[in-house]
N, C-alpha and C positions, 0 to 999 in steps of 0.2 A: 347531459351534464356539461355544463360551459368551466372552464378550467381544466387545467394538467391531471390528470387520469395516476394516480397515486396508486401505490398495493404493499399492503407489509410495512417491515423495516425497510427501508430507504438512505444509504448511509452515503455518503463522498469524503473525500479528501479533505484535509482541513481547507490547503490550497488555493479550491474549485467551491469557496462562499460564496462568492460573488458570480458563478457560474448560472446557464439554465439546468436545472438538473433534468434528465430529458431521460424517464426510465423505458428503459425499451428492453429489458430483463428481467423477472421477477426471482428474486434469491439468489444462490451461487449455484454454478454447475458442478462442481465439488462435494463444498458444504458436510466436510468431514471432518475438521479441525479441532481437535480437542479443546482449543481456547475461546473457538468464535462460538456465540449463543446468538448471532443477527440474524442467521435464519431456520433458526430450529423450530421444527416440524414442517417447514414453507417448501414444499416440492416447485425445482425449479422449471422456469417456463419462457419463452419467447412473447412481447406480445404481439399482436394482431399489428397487422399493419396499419388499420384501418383508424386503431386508437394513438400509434403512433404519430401518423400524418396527420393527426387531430389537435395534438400535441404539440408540432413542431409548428403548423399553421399558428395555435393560440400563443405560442413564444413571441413569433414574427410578430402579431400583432402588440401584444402588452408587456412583451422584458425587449424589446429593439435596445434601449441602454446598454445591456448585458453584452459581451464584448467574447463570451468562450461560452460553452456548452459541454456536460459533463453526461455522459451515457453512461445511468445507471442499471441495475445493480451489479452485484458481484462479479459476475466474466462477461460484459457486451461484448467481447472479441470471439469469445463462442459462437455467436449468431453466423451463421455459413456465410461465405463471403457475398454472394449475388442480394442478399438481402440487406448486409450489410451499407454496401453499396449504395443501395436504395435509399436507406438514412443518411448517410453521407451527401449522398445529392438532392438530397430535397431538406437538409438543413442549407447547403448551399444556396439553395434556388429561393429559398421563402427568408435566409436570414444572411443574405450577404457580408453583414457587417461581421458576421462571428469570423475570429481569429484565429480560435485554435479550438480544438475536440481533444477531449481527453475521455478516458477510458480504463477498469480494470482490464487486468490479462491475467493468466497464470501461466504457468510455463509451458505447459499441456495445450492453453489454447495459441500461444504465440508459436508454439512448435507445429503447431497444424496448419499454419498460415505458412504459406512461401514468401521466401525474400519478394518478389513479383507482387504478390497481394498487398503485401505491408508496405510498399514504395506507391502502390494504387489508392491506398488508404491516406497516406500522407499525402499524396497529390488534392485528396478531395478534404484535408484540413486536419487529420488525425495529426494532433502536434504532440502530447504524449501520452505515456502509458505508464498505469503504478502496478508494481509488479510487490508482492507478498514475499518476501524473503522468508523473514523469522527468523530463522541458522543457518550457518554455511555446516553444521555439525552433523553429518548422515544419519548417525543415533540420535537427536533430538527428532528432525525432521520425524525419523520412522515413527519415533512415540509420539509425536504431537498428529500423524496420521495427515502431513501435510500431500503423502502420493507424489513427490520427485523425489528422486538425490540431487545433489547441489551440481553435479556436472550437467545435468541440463538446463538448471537453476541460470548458471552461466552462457550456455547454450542461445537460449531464451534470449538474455540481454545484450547476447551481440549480433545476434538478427533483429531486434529492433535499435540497436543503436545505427548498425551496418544499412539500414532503414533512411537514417536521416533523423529518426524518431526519439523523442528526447525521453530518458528512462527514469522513475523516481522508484526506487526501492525502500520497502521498508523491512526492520529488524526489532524483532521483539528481547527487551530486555528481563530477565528473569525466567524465561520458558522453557530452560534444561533445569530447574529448581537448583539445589543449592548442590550436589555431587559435581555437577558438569558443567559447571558457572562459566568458570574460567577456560575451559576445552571450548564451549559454545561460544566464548568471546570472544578469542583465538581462531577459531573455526570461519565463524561469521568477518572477519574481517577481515581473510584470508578471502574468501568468497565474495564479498564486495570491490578487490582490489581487484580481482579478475573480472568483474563486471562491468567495472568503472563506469558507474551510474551517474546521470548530473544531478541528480538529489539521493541522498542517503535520509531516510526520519526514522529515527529510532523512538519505539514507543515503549513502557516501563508494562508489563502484564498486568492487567487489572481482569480478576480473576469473578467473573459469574455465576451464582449461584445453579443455571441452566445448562453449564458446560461441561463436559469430562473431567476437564480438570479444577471447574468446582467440587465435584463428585470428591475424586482424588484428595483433594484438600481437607473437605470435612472426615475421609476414612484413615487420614491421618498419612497416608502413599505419595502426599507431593508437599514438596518445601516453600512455602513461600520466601523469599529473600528479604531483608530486612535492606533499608534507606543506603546504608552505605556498602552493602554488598550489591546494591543494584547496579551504585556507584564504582565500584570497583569493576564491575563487569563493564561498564561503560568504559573508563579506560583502557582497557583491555584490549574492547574490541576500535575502539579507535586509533592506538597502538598501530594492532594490526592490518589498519587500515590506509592503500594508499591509493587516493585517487586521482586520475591528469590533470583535474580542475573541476568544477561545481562544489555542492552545499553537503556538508553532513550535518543534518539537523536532528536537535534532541531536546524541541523543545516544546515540543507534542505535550498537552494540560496533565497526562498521567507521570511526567517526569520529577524528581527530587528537584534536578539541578537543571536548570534549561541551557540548554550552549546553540550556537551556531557559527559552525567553522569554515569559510572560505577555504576550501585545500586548492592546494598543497599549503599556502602560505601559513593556514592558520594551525595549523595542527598542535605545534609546537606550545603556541601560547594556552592554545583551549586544555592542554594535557597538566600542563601549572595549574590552569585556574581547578581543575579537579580534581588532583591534588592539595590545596590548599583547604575545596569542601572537604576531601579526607581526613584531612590533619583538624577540622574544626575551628577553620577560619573563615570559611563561608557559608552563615547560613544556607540549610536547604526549606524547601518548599512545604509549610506546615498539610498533612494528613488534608485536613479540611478544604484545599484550596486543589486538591488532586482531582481530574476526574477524567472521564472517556473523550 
């Protein structure tokens, strides 16, 4: 078969469009999350080297344009370092021109990696890493079945920042339902300022009929949050939120209200502009125009 060797859901960052998507994972190593449905029933796996280097050869040849490379799926950072390696240097070798390698991680698997690994990683082009927040709230975490508390959550992201490694964290808006709204927004943004990520994307819960907390929903045991309670949360955790400098974006296609804040400078202004959605002076984003 001539072309990129495909398996499953295949997902990346909004980001990494414009990237090679270069799947060298099949599924998550986790893959217990009560919200995510992308790889349910897909037992995860490594692939062969043999279809990888096949992969990265057919890149070289026919996306040379393409300027970054995104190692799919869900944890490439899982793959043991000496093999890891091996992609790293033979994207190098076959695609000079690529600039930067991005990659999931979770906390579990950047915690397994030594500061030494991850500075060997960015030597050979690893520029960054999207790390799965959700809540900085240790009760949500537990019930969403995410497997850390938020102190390693933190942990995590100062060994790849301490890396050289640029971090993009994301945080799900709605995922403590409507009890613990405001504790998870509070929580979460408590936990991002200790992270101090250079991109923040907060994305609004879009709820699956395949997922736990579809289940939940239809048994009537989870809240879904209405347009401007999502909104509120979103202040909240912005509020809460203070970062040295990079992006907190919220403007991910499942958001009401899209913002993109320059922090520290911008915070100020983007917290009026959502307030004034509150008060019903700025349209929000009709239902139909919402999506993953």
């Amino acid at each position: 078969m001539d072309g990129m060797h495909y398996e499953g859901n295949v997902i990346r960052p909004p980001s990494e469009a414009d990237s090679v998507i270069l799947q060298v994972t099949v599924g998550c190593s986790h893959n217990k999350c009560t919200f995510c449905g992308t790889y349910k029933g897909e037992r995860f796996k490594i692939k062969d080297e043999a279809v990888i280097d096949h992969d990265i050869r057919y890149a070289a040849r026919n996306l040379s344009f393409l300027r970054r490379v995104f190692l799919a799926d869900g944890d490439a950072l899982i793959i043991p370092q000496e093999k890891l390696l091996w992609i790293f240097s033979r994207i190098k070798e076959e695609m000079p021109r690529i600039q930067r390698v991005g990659l999931y991680g979770n906390a579990k698997s950047i915690l397994r990696k030594t500061p030494e690994q991850l500075e060997q990683l960015k030597g050979l082009g690893l520029g960054i890493v999207y790390l799965g927040l959700e809540s900085g709230d240790p009760l949500v975490l537990k019930e969403i079945r995410k497997g850390v508390v938020p102190e390693r959550m933190i942990e995590a992201a100062v060994r790849i920042r301490e890396a050289g490694i640029k971090l993009s964290v994301t945080a799900l808006l709605g995922i403590a339902g409507r009890a613990r709204s405001l504790e998870h927004a509070r929580a979460t943004g408590r936990v991002l300022s200790a992270m101090d990520p250079n991109y923040v994307g907060v994305l609004s819960l879009m709820v699956l009929p395949n997922t736990e907390i579809g289940r939940m929903v239809r048994a009537g045991e989870f809240e879904v949050l209405e347009p401007l309670e999502l909104l509120r949360e979103l202040r909240e955790m912005l509020a809460h939120t203070e970062m040295s400098r990079g992006l907190f974006l919220a403007n991910h296609a499942s958001n009401y209200l899209p913002i993109k804040v320059k922090m520290p400078a911008d915070r100020g202004k983007a917290l009026e502009q959502i307030d004034l959605a509150l008060a019903g002076r700025i349209g929000l984003k009709p239902e139909w125009l919402r999506g993953l």
